[in-house]
C-alpha positions as CSV (number, residue, x, y, z in Angstrom):
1,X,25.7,-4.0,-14.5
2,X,22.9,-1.9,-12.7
3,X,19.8,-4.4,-11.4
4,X,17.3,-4.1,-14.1
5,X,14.4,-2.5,-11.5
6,X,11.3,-1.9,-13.0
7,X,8.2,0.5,-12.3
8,X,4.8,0.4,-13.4
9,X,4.9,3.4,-16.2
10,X,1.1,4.8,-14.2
11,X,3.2,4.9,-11.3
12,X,6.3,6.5,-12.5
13,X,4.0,9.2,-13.7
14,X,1.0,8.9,-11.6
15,X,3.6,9.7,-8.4
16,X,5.8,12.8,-10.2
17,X,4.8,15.0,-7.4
18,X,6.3,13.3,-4.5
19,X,6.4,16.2,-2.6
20,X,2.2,16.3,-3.0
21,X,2.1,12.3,-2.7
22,X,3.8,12.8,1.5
23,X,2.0,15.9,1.8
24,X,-1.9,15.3,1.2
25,X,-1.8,11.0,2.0
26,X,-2.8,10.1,5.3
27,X,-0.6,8.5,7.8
28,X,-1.5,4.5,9.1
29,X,-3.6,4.8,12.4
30,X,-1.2,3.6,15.6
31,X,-4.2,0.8,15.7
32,X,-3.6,-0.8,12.9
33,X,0.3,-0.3,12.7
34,X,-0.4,-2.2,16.2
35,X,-2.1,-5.3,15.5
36,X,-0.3,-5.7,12.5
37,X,3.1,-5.7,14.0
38,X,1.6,-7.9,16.3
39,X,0.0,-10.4,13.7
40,X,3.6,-10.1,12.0
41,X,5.2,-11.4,15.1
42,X,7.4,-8.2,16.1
43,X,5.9,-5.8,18.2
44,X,7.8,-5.5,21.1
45,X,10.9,-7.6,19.8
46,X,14.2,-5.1,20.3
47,X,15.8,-4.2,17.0
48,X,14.2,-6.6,14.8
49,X,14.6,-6.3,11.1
50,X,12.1,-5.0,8.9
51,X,11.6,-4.6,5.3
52,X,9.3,-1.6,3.9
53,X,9.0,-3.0,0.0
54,X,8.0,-0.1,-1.9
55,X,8.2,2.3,0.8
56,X,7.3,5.8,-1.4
57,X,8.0,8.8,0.5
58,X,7.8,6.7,3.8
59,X,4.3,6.7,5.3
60,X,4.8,4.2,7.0
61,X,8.3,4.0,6.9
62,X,8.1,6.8,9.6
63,X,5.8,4.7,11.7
64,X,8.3,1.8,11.9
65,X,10.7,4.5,13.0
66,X,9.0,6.0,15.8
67,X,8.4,2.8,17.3
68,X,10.0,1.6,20.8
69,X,11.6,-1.3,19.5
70,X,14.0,0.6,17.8
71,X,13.3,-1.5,14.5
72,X,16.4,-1.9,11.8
73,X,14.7,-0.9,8.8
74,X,15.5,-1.5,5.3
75,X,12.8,0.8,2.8
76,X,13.1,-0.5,-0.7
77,X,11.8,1.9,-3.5
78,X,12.3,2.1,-7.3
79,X,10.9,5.6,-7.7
80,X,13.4,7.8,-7.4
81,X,11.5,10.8,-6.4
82,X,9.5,9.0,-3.9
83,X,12.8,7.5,-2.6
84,X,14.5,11.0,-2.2
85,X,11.2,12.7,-0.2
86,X,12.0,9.9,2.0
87,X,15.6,10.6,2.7
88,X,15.1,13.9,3.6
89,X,13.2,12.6,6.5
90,X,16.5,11.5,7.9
91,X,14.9,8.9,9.9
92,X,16.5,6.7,12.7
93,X,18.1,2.9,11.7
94,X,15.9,3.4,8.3
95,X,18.5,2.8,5.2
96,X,17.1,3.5,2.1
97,X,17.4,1.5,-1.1
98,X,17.1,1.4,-4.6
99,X,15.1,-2.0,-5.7
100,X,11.8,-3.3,-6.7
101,X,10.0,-6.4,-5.4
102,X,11.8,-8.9,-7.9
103,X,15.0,-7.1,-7.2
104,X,16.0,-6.4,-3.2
105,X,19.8,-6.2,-2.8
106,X,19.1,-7.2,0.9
107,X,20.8,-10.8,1.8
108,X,19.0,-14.1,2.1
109,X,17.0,-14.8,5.1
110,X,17.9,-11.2,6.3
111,X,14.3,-9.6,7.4
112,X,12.2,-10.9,10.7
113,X,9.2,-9.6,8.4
114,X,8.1,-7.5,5.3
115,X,5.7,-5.1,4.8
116,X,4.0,-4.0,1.8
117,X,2.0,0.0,2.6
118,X,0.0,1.0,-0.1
119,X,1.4,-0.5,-2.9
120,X,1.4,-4.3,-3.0
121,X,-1.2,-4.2,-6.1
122,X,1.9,-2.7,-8.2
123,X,3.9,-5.9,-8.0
124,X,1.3,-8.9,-6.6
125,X,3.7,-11.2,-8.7
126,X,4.9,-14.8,-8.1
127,X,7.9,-13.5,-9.0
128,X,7.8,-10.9,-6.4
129,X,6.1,-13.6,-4.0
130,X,9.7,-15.3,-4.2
131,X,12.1,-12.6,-4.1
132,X,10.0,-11.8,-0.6
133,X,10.3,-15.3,0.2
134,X,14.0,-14.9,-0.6
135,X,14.8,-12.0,1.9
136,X,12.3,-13.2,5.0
137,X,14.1,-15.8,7.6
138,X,11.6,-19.1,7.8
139,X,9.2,-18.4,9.6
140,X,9.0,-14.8,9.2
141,X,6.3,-12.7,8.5
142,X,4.7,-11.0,5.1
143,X,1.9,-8.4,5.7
144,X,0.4,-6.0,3.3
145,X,-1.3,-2.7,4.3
146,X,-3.6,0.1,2.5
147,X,-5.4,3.1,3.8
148,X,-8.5,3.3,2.2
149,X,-11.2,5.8,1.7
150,X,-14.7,5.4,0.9
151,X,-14.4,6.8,-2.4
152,X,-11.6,4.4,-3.5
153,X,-12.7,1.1,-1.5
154,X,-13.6,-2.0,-3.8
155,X,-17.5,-1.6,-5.6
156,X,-18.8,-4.0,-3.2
157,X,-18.5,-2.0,-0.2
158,X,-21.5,1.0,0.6
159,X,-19.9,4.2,0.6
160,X,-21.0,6.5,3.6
161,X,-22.7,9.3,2.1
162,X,-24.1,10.2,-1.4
163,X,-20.4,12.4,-2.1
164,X,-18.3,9.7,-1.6
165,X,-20.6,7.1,-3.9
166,X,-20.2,10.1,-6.5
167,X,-16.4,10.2,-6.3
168,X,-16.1,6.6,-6.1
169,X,-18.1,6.3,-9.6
170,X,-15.6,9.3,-11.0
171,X,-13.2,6.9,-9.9
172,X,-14.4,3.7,-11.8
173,X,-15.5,5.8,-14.8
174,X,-11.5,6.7,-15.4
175,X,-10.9,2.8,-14.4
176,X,-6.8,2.8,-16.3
177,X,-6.7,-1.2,-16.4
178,X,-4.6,-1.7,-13.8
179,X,-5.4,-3.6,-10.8
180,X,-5.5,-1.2,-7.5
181,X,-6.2,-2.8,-3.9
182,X,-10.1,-2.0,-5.0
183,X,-10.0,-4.8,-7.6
184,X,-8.9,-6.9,-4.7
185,X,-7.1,-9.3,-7.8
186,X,-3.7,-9.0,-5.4
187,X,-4.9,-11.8,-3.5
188,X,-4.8,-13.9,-6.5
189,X,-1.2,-14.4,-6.9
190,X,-1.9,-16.4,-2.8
191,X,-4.8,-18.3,-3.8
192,X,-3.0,-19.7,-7.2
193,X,-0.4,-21.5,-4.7
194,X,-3.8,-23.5,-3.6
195,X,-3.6,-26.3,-6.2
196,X,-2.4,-29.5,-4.0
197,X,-3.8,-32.2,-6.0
198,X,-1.4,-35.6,-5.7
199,X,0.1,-34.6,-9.4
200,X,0.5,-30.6,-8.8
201,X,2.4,-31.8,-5.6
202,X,4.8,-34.1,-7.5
203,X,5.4,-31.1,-10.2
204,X,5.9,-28.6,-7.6
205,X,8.8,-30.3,-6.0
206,X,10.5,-31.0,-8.8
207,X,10.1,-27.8,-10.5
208,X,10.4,-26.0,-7.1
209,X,7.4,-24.1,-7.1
210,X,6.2,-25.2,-3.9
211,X,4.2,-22.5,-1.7
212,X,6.0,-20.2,-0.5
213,X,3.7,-18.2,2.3
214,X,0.8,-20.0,4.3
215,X,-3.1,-19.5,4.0
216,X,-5.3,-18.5,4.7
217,X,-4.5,-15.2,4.7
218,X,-5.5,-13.3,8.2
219,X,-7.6,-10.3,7.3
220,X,-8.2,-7.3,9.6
221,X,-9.6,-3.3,9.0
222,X,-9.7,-0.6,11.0
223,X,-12.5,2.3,10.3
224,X,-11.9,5.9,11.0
225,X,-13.0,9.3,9.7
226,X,-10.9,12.5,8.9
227,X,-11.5,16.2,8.9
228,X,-10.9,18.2,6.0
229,X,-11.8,21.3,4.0
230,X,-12.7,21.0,0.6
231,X,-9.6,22.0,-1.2
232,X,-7.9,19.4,1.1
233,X,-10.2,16.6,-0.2
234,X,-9.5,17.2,-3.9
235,X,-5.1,17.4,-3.1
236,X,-5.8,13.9,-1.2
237,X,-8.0,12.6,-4.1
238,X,-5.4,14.0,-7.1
239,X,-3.1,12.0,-5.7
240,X,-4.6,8.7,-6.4
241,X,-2.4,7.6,-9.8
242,X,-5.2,7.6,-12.2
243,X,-6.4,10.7,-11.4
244,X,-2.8,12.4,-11.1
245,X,-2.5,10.7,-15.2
246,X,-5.1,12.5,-16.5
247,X,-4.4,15.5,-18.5
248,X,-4.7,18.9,-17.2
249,X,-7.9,19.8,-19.1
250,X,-9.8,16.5,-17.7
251,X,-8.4,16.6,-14.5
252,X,-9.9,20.7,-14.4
253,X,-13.3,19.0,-15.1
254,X,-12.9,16.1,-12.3
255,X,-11.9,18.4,-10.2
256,X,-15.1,21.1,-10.4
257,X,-16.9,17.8,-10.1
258,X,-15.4,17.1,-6.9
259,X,-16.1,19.9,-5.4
260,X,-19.8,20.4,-6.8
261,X,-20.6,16.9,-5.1
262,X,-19.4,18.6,-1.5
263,X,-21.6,21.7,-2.0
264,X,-24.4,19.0,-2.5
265,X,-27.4,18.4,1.0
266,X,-26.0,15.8,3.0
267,X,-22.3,16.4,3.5
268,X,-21.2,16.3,7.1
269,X,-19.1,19.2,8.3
270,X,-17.8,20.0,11.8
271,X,-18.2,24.2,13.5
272,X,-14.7,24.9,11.1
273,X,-16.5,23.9,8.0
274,X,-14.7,20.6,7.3
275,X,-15.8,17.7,5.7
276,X,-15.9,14.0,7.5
277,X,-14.0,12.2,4.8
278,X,-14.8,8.4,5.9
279,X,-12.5,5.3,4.9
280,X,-10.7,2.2,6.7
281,X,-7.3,0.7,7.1
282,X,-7.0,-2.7,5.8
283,X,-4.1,-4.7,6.4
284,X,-3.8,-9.1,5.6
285,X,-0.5,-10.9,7.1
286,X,1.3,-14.5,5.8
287,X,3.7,-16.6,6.9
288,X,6.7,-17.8,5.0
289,X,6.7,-21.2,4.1
């Protein structure tokens, strides 16, 4: 029998148009892909074995490819759609696979590190915790990594200009219920293995629920601003999942409002008429216990 893998229904349909997903998403800056590998304990170790856990169309998949170290990568992907973008990429040493992050069919103790782009809020599970824990040697490394516009960042951060704040509130006006990196409630699934009173330590070992990654967590962003034309800003902000839900009549409306909000005073544009579109990469790393 089939592994019963399992997709969050807003992402199954929030993430139909693959092909618009891989085209309009930015790519993960070289600085950030940098000191992560680094913080993960494999940049610059020859053939080393990653996992990419919920790899999508392979954002960063492709970055792990391109690198010198000639990485042996494993992508792990439930949506089919996403996963088939991806294999068209044809990329070097990447195998792709069918799974989730409760289900890998990878081998235990089989991945030097794991890396969650963009999607660890879909699964930020103890029992995904585990089945991570599962596939990573000890010692090995578990990071998690989002780019992250303005307009989509958690409330407590200051957007950049006036347009941004606008899209961000269009953003938590359409608020779906379920937790994005914004919420920041991901890290809550770490800070529950934080209880190591005398009696919570006796239980644990006997019901083996010790913890299975260390904490802290390390934290790290990197800031950066893109270029693009207006038409280019909405296709990057219709593919965010809760906007890509909506139906077609709403999504007309958030649309016009979009683009009213950059023919507003105050947005930034460069001699071809672009827009700076402002936003940071964030990226946190673990070990496994």
């Amino acid at each position: 029998m089939a592994a019963p893998f399992t997709l969050n229904p807003r992402a199954a349909s929030g993430f139909q148009n693959a092909a618009s997903y891989d085209a309009h998403r930015p790519t993960f800056p070289k600085e950030a892909v940098d000191k992560l590998l680094t913080h993960l304990g494999v940049d610059n170790v020859k053939n080393a074995r990653l996992i990419d856990l919920g790899c999508g169309t392979g954002k960063f998949t492709e970055a792990l490819a391109d690198r010198e170290e000639e990485f042996e990568v494993v992508g792990i992907e439930p949506h089919e759609g996403m996963r088939e973008e991806l294999v068209k990429k044809k990329l070097s040493r990447v195998k792709v696979q069918e799974g989730d992050a409760a289900h890998m069919p990878i081998e235990d103790g089989w991945g030097d590190a794991l890396i969650a782009a963009q999607a660890f809020h879909w699964f930020a599970t103890e029992e995904s915790l585990k089945e991570i824990h599962r596939v990573l040697r000890p010692g090995a490394a578990f990071g998690v990594i989002w780019n992250i516009e303005d307009y989509n960042a958690p409330q407590e951060y200051s957007a950049a200009t006036k347009w941004e704040q606008k899209l961000k509130n269009i953003i938590a006006s359409l608020d779906d219920g379920h937790p994005r990196f914004r919420h920041m409630t991901w890290k809550q699934v770490f800070e529950k293995q934080q209880d190591t009173t005398p009696l919570q330590t006796l239980i644990d070992t006997f019901s083996h629920h010790m913890p299975t990654f260390s904490l802290p967590l390390g934290e790290e962003d990197v800031k950066w601003t893109v270029w693009l034309d207006d038409d280019a800003v909405w296709s990057r902000y219709a593919t965010l999942s809760m906007i890509a839900n909506l139906d077609e009549s709403r999504k007309e409306e958030v649309r016009k409002e979009v683009l009213d909000a950059l023919k507003e005073d105050g947005v930034e544009r460069n001699a071809r008429g672009e827009v700076a579109v402002h936003g940071m990469t964030y990226f946190a790393w673990t070990s496994r216990v």
